[in-house]
C-alpha positions as CSV (number, residue, x, y, z in Angstrom):
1,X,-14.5,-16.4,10.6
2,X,-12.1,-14.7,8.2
3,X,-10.0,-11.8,9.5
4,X,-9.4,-8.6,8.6
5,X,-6.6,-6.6,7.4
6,X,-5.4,-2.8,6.9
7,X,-2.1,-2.2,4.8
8,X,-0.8,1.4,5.6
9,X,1.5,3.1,2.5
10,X,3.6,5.9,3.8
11,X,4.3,9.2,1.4
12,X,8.2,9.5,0.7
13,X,9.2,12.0,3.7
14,X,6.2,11.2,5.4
15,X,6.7,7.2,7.1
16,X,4.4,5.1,9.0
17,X,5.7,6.5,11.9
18,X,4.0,9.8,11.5
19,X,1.5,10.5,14.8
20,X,-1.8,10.2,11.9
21,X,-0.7,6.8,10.6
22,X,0.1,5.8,14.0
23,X,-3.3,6.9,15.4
24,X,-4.7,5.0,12.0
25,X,-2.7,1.8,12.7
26,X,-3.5,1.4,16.7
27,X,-7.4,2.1,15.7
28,X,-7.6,-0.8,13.3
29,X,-5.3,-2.4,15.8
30,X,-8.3,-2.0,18.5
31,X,-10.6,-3.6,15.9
32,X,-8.9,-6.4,15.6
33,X,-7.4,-6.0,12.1
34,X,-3.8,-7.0,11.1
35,X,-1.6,-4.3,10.3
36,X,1.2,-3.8,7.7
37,X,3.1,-1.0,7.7
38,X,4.9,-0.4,4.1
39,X,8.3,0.6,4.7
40,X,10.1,2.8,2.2
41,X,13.4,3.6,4.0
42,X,15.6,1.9,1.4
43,X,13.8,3.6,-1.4
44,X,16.6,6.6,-2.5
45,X,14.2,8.9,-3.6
46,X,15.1,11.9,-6.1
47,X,13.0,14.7,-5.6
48,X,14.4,16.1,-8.9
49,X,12.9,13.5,-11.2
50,X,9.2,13.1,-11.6
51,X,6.7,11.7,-9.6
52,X,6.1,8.6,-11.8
53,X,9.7,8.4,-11.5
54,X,10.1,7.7,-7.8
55,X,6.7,5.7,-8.0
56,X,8.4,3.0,-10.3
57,X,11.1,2.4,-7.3
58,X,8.6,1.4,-5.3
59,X,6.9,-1.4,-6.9
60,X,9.2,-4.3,-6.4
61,X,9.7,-2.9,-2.4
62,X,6.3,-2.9,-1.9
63,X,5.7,-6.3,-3.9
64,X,8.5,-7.7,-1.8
65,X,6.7,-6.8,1.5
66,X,3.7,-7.8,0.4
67,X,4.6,-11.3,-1.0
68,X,3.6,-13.4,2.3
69,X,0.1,-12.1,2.8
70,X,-3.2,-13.9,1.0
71,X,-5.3,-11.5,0.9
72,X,-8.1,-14.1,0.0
73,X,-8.2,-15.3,3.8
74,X,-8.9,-11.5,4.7
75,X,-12.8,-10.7,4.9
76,X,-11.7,-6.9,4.5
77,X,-9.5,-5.4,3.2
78,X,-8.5,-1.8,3.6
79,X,-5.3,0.2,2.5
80,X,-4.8,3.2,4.0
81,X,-1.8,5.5,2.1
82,X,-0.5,9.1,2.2
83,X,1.0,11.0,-0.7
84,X,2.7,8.8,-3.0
85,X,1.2,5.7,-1.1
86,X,-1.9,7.1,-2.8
87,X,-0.6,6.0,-6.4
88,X,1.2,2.7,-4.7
89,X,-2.0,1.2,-3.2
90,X,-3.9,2.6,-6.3
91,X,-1.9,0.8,-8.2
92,X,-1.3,-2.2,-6.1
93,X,-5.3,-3.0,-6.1
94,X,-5.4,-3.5,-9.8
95,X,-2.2,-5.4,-9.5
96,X,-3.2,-7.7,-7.8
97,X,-7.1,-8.0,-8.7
98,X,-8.0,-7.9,-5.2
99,X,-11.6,-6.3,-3.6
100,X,-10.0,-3.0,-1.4
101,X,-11.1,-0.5,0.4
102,X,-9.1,2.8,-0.1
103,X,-8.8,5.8,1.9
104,X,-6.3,8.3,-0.1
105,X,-4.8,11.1,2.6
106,X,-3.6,13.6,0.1
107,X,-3.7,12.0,-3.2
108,X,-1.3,13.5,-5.7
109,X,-2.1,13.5,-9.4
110,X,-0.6,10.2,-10.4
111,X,-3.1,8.6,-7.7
112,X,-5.6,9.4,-9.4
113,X,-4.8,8.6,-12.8
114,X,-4.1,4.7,-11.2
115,X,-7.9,4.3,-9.9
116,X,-9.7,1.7,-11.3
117,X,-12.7,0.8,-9.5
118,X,-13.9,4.1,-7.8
119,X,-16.5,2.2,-5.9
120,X,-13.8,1.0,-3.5
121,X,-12.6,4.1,-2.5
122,X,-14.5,5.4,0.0
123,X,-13.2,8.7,1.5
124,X,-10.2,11.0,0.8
125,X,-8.4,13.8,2.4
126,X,-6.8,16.8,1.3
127,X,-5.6,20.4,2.9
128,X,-6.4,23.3,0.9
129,X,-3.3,24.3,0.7
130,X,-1.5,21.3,-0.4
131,X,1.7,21.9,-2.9
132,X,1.2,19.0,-5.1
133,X,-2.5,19.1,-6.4
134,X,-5.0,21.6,-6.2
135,X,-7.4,20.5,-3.6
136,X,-10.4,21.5,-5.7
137,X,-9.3,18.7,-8.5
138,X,-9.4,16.3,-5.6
139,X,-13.5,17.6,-4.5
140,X,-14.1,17.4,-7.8
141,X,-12.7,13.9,-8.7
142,X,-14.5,12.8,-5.5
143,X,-17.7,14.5,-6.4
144,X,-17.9,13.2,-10.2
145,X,-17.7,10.0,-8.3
146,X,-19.5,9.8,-5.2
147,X,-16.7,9.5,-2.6
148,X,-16.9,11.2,0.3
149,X,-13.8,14.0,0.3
150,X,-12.6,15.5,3.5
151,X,-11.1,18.7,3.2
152,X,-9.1,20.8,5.7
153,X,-8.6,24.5,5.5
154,X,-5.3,26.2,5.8
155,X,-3.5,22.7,5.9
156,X,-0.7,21.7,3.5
157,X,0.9,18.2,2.3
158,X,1.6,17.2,6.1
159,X,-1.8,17.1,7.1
160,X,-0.5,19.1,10.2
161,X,-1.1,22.8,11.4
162,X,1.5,24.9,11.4
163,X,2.4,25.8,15.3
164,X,-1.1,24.7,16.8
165,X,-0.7,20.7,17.9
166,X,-4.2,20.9,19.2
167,X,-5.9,21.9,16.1
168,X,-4.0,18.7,14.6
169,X,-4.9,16.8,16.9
170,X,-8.2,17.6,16.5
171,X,-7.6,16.7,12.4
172,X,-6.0,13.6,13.5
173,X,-9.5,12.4,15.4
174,X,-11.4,13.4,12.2
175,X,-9.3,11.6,10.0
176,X,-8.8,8.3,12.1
177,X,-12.5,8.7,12.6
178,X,-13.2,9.1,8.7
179,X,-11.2,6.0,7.9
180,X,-12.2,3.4,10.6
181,X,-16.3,4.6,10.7
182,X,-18.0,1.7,9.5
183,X,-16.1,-0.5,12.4
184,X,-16.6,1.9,15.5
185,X,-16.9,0.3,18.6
């Protein structure tokens, strides 16, 4: 029996430790998938270049994380990212020529320039108030091609409501939910 495997890409101020990512991790966890959390803490980020800028530091850090794993011994493969992990695992699936399933929490722009194959991503989510793309582009990018977009009113970038950790909580579930769905248990 082959395994399974999820590969979680952080956004640049927003890391794998983050409670959503977590929550993500520990569920695929419970299903028996490998984890691998991409770690971006030696990346110097400038937030005064462009986006595609501080993109192109990450390549070789995520290629050098990556460089142990066959994916072919994986029967699924899933990679799970958040903000600029959106364009890395975009990226990283064409890369490498490898069968993925994506879920894209708050895909920026460049994200979506990078997809490929829009039949392997399967859900995305976005705030309607997110600073770095209007979340309409994103319903309709997901609508043009029949993925299933999850959108959250009054929520920015962070995926987090402001002062009310109940109501985030309450995203969190959804999200988790929307991400692991065809393996509940």
């Amino acid at each position: 029996m082959k395994e399974n495997i999820a590969v979680i890409f952080p956004g640049i101020a927003y890391t794998c430790q983050e409670r959503l990512l977590i929550e993500c991790a520990n569920k695929y966890k419970t299903i028996g998938y490998d984890v691998v959390n991409i770690n971006f803490s030696c990346v110097e980020f400038d937030m005064n270049k462009t986006l595609q800028y501080n993109f192109n530091l990450t390549k070789d850090i995520i290629l050098n994380q990556i460089k142990d794993i066959d994916f072919d011994k994986y029967e699924d493969v899933v990679f799970l990212s958040k903000s600029i992990g959106t364009s890395c695992a975009a990226w990283l699936e064409d890369y490498l020529k490898i069968n993925v399933r994506q879920f894209f929490l708050t895909p920026i722009s460049l994200c979506l320039e990078y997809i490929k194959n829009t039949e392997n991503v399967k859900a995305m989510v976005i705030g309607t108030k997110d600073k770095f793309i209007d979340y309409k582009e994103v319903e309709s990018f997901c609508q043009r091609n029949n993925i299933k977009c999850v959108v959250f009113e009054d929520v920015g970038h962070s995926l987090k409501y402001k002062d009310d950790d109940e109501k985030t909580e309450k995203l969190n579930e959804k999200v988790v939910k929307t991400v692991t769905i065809k393996y509940e248990i």
